[in-house]
N, C-alpha and C positions, 0 to 999 in steps of 0.2 A: 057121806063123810069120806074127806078122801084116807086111804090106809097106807099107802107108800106110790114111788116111783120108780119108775123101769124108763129103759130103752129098747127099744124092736130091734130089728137087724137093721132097718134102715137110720139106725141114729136121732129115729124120731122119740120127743122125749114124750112121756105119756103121764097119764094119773090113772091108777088102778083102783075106780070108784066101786061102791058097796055090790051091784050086781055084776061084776066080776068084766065090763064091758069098756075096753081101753079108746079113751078118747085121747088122741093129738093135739096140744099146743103149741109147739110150736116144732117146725123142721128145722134143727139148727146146721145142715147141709144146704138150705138151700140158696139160693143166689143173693136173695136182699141180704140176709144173715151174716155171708160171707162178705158180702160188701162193705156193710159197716163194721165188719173188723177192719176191715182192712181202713178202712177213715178212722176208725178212733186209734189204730196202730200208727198210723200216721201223722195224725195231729201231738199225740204222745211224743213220737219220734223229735214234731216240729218243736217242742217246748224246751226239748235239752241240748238242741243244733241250731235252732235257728241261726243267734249272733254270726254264726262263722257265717250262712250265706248272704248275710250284709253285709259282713266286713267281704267277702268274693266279689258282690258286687259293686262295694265303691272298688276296690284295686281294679277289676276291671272294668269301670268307667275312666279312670283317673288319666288313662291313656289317651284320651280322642280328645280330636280339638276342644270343642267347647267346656271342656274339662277341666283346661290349662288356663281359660281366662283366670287371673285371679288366685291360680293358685300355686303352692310353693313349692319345694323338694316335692320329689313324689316318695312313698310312706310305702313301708313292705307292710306284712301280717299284724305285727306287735304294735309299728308306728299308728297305723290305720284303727285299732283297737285301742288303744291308747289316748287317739285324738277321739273317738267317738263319746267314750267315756269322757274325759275333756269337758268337751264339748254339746254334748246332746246328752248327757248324763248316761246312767248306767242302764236305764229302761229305754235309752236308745238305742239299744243294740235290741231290741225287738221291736223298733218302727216297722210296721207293714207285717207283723203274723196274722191280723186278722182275715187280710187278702189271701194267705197260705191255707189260712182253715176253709175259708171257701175254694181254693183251687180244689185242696186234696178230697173235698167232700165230693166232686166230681171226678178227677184225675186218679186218685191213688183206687177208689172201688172201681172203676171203670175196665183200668190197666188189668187187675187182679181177676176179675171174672169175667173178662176175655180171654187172658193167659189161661185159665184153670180149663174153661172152656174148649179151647182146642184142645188143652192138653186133653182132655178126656176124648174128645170127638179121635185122636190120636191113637190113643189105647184103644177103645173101641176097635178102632179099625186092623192091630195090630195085635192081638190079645196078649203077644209074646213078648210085648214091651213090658215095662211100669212104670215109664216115662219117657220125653222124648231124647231124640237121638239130637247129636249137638248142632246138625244145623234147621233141623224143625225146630228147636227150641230159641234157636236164634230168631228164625225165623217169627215165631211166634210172639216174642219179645218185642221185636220191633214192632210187628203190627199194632201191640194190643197199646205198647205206651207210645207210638203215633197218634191212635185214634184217642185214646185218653185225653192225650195232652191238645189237639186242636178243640174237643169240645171247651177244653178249662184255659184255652189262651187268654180269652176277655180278665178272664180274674190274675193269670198271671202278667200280666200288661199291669195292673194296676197296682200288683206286689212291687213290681220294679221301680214304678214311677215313685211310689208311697217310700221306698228304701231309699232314696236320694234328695228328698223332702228336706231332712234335715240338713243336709250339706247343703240345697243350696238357699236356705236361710242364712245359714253360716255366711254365706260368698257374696249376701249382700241382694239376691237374687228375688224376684217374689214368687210366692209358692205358685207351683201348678193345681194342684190339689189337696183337701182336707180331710181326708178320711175315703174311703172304699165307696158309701154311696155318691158322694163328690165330684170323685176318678170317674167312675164308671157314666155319670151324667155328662159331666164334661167330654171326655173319651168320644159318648157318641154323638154328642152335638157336633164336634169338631169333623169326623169325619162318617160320622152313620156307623152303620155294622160293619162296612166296612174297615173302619179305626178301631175296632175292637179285636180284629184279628192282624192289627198290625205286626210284622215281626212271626207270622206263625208258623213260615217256614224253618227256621231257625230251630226257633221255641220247638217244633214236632220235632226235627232231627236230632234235637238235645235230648227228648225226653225218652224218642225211640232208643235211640243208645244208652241212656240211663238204666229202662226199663233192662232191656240185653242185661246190660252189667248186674243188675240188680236181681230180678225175679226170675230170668235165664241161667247167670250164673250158679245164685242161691238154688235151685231147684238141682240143678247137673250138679254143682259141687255136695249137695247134700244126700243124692241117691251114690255119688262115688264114695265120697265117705262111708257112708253103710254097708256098702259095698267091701270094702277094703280091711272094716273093722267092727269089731263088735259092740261099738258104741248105740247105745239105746235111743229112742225119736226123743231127746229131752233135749236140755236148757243147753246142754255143751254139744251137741251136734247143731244146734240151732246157731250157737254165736261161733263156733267157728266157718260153718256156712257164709253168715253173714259176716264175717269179715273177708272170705273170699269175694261174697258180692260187691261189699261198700270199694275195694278196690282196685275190682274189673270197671264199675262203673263212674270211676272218677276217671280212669284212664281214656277212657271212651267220652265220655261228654265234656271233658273242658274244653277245646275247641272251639266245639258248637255252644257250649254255655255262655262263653265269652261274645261271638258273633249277638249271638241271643240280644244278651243284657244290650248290647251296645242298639242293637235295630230296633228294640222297646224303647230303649230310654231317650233314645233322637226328638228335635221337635218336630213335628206335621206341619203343611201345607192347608190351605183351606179343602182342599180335597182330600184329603187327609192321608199324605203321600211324607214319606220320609225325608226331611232337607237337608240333611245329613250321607247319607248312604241310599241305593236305587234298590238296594235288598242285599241280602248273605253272600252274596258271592261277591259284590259289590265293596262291605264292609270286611270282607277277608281278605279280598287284594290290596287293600288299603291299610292294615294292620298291619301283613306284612311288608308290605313297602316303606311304611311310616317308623315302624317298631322293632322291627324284624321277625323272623319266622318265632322264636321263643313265644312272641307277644301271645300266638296261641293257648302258650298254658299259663297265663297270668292269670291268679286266682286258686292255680293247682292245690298248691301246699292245703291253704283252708277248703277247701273241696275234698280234698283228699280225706282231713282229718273230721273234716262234717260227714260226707258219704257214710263213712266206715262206724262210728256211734250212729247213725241215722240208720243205717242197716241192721245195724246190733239191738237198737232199743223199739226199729218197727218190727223186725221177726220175731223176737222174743217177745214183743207183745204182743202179735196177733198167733204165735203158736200158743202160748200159756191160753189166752182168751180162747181159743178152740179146746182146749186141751180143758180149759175147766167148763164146758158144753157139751164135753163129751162128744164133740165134735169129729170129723176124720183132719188130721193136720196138711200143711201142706205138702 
C-alpha cells in the first residue's frame, strides 16, 4: 500500500511502498517530459493567438501579384479582421490551427530540448556559468529553431496554404485543398518530398530568428532580471521575461515571415518548382522593388501583438506545468 510521496535529489518522483524500497515513475527532468510541455505550452499558447497569425498572413499575401486579381482597397489589421469575420464567419479566424498543432508537436519540443541541451552541455563545460553568455545563446537559438523548424516545414506548408483557403473561395477561386490530410496528399503528388519542403529556406530563417528572439531572449532576460532583483522564479519573473521575448522576436522574424508566407503560398510547376518567385532572395528583391522596402514589415503590428501574448501564455504555461512536477524550470 502505497504511504506517501517524495522526490530524490534528482527530481525523480517516487512512491514510498510498505518495505521502505523507493521505486521511480516517472523522471519529470527528462527530455520526453520536457518536450511535451513544451507542445502543450504551445498549442495553449496557439488557441488564444492564433487569429492574429491569419490575419499576418492574409496582409502579407494581399501584396503579390496573384493577390490583386480580383481584389479591392487593400485592408490594414482591423479592415482584414473585419472582412474575415464578414465573411468566413467568426471560426474563420481559426482556419488552419489544426496544421499549427501538428507543426508545434514537432517544432516547439524540438527547438526547446535542443536549446536546454546545449545550454547544459555549456555549463558543463563552464562550471562558472548558470547560463549562456549572449552570443552562445544566440548562437544556440538559432541552431535549435533552424533544425526545429526544417523538420516541421511539410506541416507548415500546409498551415499557410489551409489559411488562405478561405479568401480564395471568396474571389471566386476553387480550392487548393480540404483539410490537412488533403494538403499534405496533394502537396506530394504535385511535387514529391521535394514540395513538402518548399519554401524551407525562408521558413528555417524565420523560425531560427524567432527561436533567437523567443527562448534566447527569454532565457538572458530572465537570468538578468534575477540578477538585478530580488524577484522570486514565479509568475511575474516569467511574464515580464516573456514579454521581453515576444518583442525581440517579432522584431527579428517579420522580414523573413513575410518572404516565408509569400514562397509557401506561390503556385508549383509540375516539378514542383515555384512560378511565382525562384526562392527568398528572389521574392525579397521583388517586394522591395514592387512595395518598397517597408513591405518587409507588413504584418508587423499583428505579429508584434501575437508574439508577445504567445510568449506570455507559452512560458507561463510551460513554467507553472514544471513548477507543478516539481520539476527544475527553465
Amino acid at each position: 500500500m502505497v504511504k506517501n510521496a517524495a522526490y530524490d535529489e534528482q527530481n525523480l518522483q517516487v512512491c514510498k511502498v510498505s518495505d521502505g524500497e523507493k521505486k521511480p515513475l516517472i523522471n519529470v527532468d527528462a527530455l520526453w517530459c520536457m518536450y511535451m510541455c513544451s507542445v502543450l505550452a504551445a498549442c495553449n499558447a496557439e488557441n488564444v493567438t492564433y487569429p492574429l497569425d491569419l490575419i499576418k498572413t492574409r496582409l502579407q499575401i494581399q501584396g503579390e501579384k496573384q493577390s490583386k486579381i480580383g481584389e479591392g482597397p487593400k485592408k490594414g489589421m482591423l479592415g482584414t479582421t473585419l472582412d474575415i469575420i464578414n465573411k468566413e464567419g467568426v471560426f474563420g479566424l481559426w482556419r488552419g490551427i489544426s496544421a499549427v498543432y501538428l507543426r508545434h508537436l514537432i517544432y516547439s519540443g524540438t527547438r526547446l530540448v535542443l536549446y536546454t541541451q546545449m545550454r547544459e552541455y555549456y555549463i558543463k563545460r563552464h562550471p562558472d556559468q548558470k547560463t549562456f553568455g549572449f552570443w552562445q545563446g544566440a548562437l544556440a537559438g538559432l541552431t535549435a529553431g533552424g533544425i526545429g523548424q526544417y523538420l516541421a516545414n511539410p506541416a507548415d506548408l500546409i498551415k499557410v496554404q489551409i489559411q488562405m483557403e478561405g479568401k480564395r473561395r471568396l474571389l471566386g477561386l476553387p480550392p487548393r485543398v480540404h483539410g490537412v490530410p488533403d494538403a499534405f496528399v496533394k502537396i506530394y503528388n504535385a511535387g514529391g518530398v521535394r514540395g513538402l519542403w518548399k519554401g524551407w529556406v525562408p521558413s528555417v530563417q524565420r523560425a531560427a530568428l524567432v527561436t533567437l528572439g523567443d527562448l534566447a531572449t527569454y532565457d538572458l532576460s530572465k537570468r538578468f532580471i534575477q540578477k538585478h532583483t530580488n524577484l522570486p522564479d514565479e509568475w511575474l519573473l516569467h511574464a515580464l521575461s516573456s514579454c521581453c521575448a515576444g518583442f525581440a522576436a517579432a522584431i527579428l522574424s517579420t522580414p523573413a515571415d513575410l518572404i516565408k508566407s509569400r514562397v509557401m503560398n506561390q503556385p508549383t510547376d509540375s516539378q514542383g518548382r515555384g512560378t511565382l518567385y525562384k526562392g527568398a532572395v528572389d521574392c525579397l528583391m521583388k517586394a522591395i522593388k514592387e512595395e518598397g522596402f517597408m513591405a518587409m514589415y507588413k504584418g508587423f503590428l499583428p505579429t508584434w501583438i501575437r508574439l508577445g501574448p504567445w510568449a506570455s501564455v507559452f512560458w507561463l504555461t510551460y513554467e507553472h506545468l514544471r513548477i507543478l512536477m516539481q520539476a527544475k524550470s527553465f
